[in-house]
N, C-alpha and C positions, 0 to 999 in steps of 0.2 A: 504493500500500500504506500504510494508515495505522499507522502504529507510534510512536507518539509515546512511549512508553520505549526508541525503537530505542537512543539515547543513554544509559542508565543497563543495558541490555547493553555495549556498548562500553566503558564504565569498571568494568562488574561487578569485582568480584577476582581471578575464575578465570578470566575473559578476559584479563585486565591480567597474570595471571601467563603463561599461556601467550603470549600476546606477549613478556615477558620474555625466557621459553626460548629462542623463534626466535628472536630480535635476537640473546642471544648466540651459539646454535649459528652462527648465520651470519656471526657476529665482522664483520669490515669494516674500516673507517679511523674517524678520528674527525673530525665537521662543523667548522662556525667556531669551536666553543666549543673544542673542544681536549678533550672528555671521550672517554676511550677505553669498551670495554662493559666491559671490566673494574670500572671507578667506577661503572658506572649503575646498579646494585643499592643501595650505600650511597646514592647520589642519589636514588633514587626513595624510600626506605625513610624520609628523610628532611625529603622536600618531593611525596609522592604527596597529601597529604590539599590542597595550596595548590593544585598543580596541577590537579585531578578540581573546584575551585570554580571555578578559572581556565576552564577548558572550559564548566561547567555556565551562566556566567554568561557567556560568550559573549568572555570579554574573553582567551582564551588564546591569544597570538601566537606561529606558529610561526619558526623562526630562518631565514633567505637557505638554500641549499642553498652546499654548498662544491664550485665547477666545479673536478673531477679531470683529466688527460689520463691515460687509459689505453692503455702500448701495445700493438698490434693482437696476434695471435696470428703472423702473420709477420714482424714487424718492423718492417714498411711502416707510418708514419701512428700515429696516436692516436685516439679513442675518445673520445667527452667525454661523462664523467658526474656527475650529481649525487651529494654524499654530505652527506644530513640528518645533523642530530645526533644521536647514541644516544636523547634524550630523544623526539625528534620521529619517529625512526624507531618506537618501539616505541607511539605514541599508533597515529601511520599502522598498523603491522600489526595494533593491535587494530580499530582501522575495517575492514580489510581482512578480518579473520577474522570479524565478527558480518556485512558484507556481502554477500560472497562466497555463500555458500549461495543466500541472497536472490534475485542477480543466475543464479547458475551455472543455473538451473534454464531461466530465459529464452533462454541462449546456444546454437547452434547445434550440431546434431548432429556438423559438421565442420570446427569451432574447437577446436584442441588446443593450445594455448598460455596456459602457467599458469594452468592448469585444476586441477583436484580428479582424481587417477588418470589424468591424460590425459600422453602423451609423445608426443617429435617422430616416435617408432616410429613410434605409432599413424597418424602424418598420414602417414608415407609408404607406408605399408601400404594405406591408401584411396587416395593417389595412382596407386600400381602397380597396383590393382585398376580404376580407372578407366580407363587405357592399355590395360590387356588386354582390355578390352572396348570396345575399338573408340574410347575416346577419347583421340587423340594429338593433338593440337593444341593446343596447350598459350598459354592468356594467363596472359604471366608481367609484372602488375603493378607497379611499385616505387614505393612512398610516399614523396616525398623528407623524409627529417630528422624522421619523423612524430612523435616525441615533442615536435620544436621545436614544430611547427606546427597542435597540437591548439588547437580554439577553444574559450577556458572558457565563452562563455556556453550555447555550443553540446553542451556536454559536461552543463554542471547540468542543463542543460535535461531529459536523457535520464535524467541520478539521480534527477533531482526526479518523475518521471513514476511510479518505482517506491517511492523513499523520500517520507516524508510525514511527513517529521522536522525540521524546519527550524534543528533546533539542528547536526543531525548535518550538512547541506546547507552550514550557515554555516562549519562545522571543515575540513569537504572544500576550499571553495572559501579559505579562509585557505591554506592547503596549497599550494594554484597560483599562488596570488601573495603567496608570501611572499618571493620576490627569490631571487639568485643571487650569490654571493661571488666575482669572477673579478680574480685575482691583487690583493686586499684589498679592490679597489672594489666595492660592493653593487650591482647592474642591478634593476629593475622587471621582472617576469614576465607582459606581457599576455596573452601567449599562450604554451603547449606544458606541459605535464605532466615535471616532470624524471625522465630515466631513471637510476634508481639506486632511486628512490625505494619504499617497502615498499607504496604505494597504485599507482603507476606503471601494473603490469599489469592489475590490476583495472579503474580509469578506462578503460585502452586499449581492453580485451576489450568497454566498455559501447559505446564510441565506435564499433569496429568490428563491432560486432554489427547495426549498420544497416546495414551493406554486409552482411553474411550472408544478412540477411531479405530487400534486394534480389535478390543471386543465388536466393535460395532461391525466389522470386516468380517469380521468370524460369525456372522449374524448368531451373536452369542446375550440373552438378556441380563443385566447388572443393573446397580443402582452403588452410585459414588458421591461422597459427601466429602469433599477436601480430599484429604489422605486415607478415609472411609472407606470400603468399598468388599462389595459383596457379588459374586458372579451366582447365576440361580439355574441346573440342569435339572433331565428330568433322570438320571441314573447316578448311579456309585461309579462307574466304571467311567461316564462322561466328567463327571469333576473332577476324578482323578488327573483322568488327561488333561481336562480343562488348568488343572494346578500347574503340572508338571510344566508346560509349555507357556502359561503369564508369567509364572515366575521367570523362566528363561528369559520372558521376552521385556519385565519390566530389570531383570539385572542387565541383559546385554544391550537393550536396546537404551533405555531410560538409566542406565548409571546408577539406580537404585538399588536398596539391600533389600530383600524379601525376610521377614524372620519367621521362622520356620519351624522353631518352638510355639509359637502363638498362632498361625496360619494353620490351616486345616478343611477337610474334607467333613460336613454333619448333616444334620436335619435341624429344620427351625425350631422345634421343641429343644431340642441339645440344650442344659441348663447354663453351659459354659459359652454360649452363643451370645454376645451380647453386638448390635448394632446401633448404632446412636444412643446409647443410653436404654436402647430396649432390647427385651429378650420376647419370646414368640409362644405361642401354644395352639393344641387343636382343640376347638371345644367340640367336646363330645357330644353336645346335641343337634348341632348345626356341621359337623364335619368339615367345619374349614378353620381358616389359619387366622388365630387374632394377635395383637402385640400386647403387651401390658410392659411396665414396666420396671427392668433385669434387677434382677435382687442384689448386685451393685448400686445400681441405680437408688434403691430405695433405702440401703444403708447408707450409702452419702447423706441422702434428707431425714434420714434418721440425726445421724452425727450432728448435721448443721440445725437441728432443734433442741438437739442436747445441750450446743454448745450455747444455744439464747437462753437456755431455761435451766443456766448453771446455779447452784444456791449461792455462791458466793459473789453473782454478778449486780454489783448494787446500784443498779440504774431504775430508774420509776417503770411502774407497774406499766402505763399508758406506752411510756416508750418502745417496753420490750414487746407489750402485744404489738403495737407499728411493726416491729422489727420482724415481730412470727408471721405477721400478714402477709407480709412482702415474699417473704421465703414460698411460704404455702403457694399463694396465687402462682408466684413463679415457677413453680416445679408441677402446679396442675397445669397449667395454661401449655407447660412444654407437652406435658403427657395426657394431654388429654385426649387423645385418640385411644389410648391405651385403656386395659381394661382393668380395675384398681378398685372397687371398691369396699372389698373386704381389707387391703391391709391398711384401708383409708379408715375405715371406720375406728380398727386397731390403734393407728398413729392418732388418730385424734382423740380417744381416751388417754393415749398414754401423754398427750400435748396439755389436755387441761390437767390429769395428775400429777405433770410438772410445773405448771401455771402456780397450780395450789402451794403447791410446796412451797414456791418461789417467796408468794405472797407472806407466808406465813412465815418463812424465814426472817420478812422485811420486817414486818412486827415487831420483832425482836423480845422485847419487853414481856414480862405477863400482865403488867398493867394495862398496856398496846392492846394484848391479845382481847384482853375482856372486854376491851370498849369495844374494838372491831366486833367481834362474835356478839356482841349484845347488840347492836347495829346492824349487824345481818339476820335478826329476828329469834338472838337464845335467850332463852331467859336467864335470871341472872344468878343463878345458882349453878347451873351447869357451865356457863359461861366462866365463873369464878373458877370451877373445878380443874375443868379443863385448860383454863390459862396457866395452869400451873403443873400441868402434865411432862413427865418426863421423857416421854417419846420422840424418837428422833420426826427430824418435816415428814421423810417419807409415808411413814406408816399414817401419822395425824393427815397426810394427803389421802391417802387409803381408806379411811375413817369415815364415816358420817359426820364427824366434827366439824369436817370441811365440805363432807359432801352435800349437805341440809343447808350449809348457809352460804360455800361458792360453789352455788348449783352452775349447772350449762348453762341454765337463762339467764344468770346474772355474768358470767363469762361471756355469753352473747352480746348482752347488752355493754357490756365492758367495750364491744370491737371486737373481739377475737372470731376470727373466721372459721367457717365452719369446713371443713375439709371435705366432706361429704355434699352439702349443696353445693358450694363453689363447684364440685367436680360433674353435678350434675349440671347447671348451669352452664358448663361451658363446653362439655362431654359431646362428642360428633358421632 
């Protein structure tokens, strides 16, 4: 594609503004510089005209990425990501924003990962659709580290093919090796695309689009989400093969690692089968294939209500419910195609018996306790009695102490969401 102004879209004004927006709406941390997004506005308002010549004249160097550990959604382990500077992040999304269209139109009918209107709904929806119709055998893939182990020359190669910009070509690849900040030391990036980064998915989606066109070649059905991805036969004997030969074709062709302890030949029931956060079942009165969601999946939002509904977290009651609302909504709203509603019911007893506890820890006092309890409608003999019990939160959670007077209806009315309606409510 020749576009040789592709480079003066990308720095236009109304692109550079709306890259703005995102960078902050998406807020983040702040890279090696130490500038938070709050400052980037006066920074750019003040050095945009050095920068846009900095670029145009090829001499604009982007800053190391600063290696984060994140930890995991269950507690287990860390997560390592890259986090560019505010200034670098919002060049990256303007690239990303004049690109994107470009590329999206080439990408595969059955790639839904950080797409334009696409969600992981979507991919699991053609997954379940492909099972029902006879295809369960399922090649379930895994890229090992794939953002470590992406090849830049291998990666331009695939930009350069569509852009025919050589300014914008030279920004992208400054971008991949501009180094990595890990615990103050600077590293050299010869190889991988850092994950954090506002360019990150776009490169990925280019990289992995050659494996699309392969499967799609092999009139073979899949569903891939970024580094995702699930090929769907109707035999043991056809996945097999189907393995044996992507793997081949994403190590020799794609410079990628297949890992091979995690990859495998199963059925969508397989308990260890997990795809975007869901795992699969057949319900036995209808004879087809539903998703609900993987019992990883659901120990994570286990963890993360434990950890709101710690007794020793001493923030207001109103706040911490805010805080379990947010979580809840968020984790149904992702799953809610999935079918959930008995370990929903389970989570959300086990949500107000921590609530309780919380509350009653807050108390403190037994003088607290008896005004509260006499306030929630005890009278005041038992209320005396029991302000002065010796039992730990738990059990007094357990209790009708707590259960007669923070009943569900006044939990309800507190704000606290209900895990169950919300999921019916929003349930497809």
């Amino acid at each position: 594609m020749h576009e040789r102004k592709l480079l003066d879209k990308i720095l236009s004004r109304e692109n550079l503004n709306r890259a703005y927006k995102q960078v902050k709406r998406k807020k983040g941390e702040p890279g090696i510089d130490g500038m938070t997004v709050s400052e980037l506005r006066s920074h750019i308002l003040k050095n945009k005209q050095e920068i846009i010549t900095q670029i145009e004249q090829r001499k604009y160097q982007p800053s190391p990425v600063l290696r984060v550990e994140i930890p995991k959604d269950n507690g287990k382990g860390v997560r390592l990501l890259g986090v560019p500077t505010v200034q670098d992040r919002l060049i990256q999304q303007a690239i990303s924003q004049v690109l994107t269209p470009i590329f999206d139109k080439k990408f595969s009918e059955y790639s839904y990962g950080f797409r334009p209107k696409r969600y992981a709904e979507m991919a699991i929806v053609q997954a379940l659709e492909y099972m029902n119709d006879g295809y369960d055998w399922i090649v379930d893939i895994d890229l090992e580290r794939f953002f470590d182990t992406v090849h830049h020359d291998r990666l331009m190669n695939l930009v350069s093919r569509t852009i025919d910009d050589g300014d914008v070509i030279s920004l992208i690849r400054k971008f991949l090796v501009s180094g990595v900040q890990i615990n103050g030391r600077v590293e050299k990036t010869s190889i991988g695309t850092p994950q954090g980064g506002n360019l990150s998915p776009l490169l990925s989606n280019i990289m992995l689009n050659e494996l699309d066109k392969e499967l799609e070649s092999r009139k073979l059905r899949f569903v891939r989400y970024a580094d995702d991805c699930i090929i769907l036969v109707k035999s043991d004997m056809a996945a097999r093969r189907v393995m044996r030969s992507i793997t081949k074709f994403i190590e020799d062709k794609l410079g990628l690692i297949v890992n091979t302890s995690k990859s495998k030949v199963t059925k969508p029931y397989d308990p260890t089968l997990k795809f975007l956060g869901f795992g699969f079942f057949r319900d036995y009165k209808t004879k087809e294939y539903k998703a609900k969601p993987h019992q990883s999946s659901v120990n994570s939002f286990k963890y993360k209500l434990k950890e709101l509904t710690r007794k020793n977290w001493s923030v207001d009651t109103k706040y911490q419910v805010e805080r379990l609302n947010q979580v809840i909504r968020g984790w149904i709203n992702y799953f809610k195609i999935g079918e959930m509603k008995t370990i929903l019911k389970k989570i959300e007893g086990h949500i107000r018996l921590r609530l309780r506890m919380c509350i009653w820890k807050k108390w403190k006092t037994a003088k607290n306790r008896r005004k509260n309890l006499i306030k929630l409608g005890m009278d005041k003999f038992n209320a005396y009695k029991y302000s002065h019990t010796s039992k730990g939160a738990v059990r007094i959670a357990y209790s009708w102490i707590l259960t007669t007077t923070i009943t569900n209806k006044r939990l309800s009315q507190f704000g606290l969401v209900s895990c169950l309606e919300h999921y019916n409510k929003v349930h497809i």
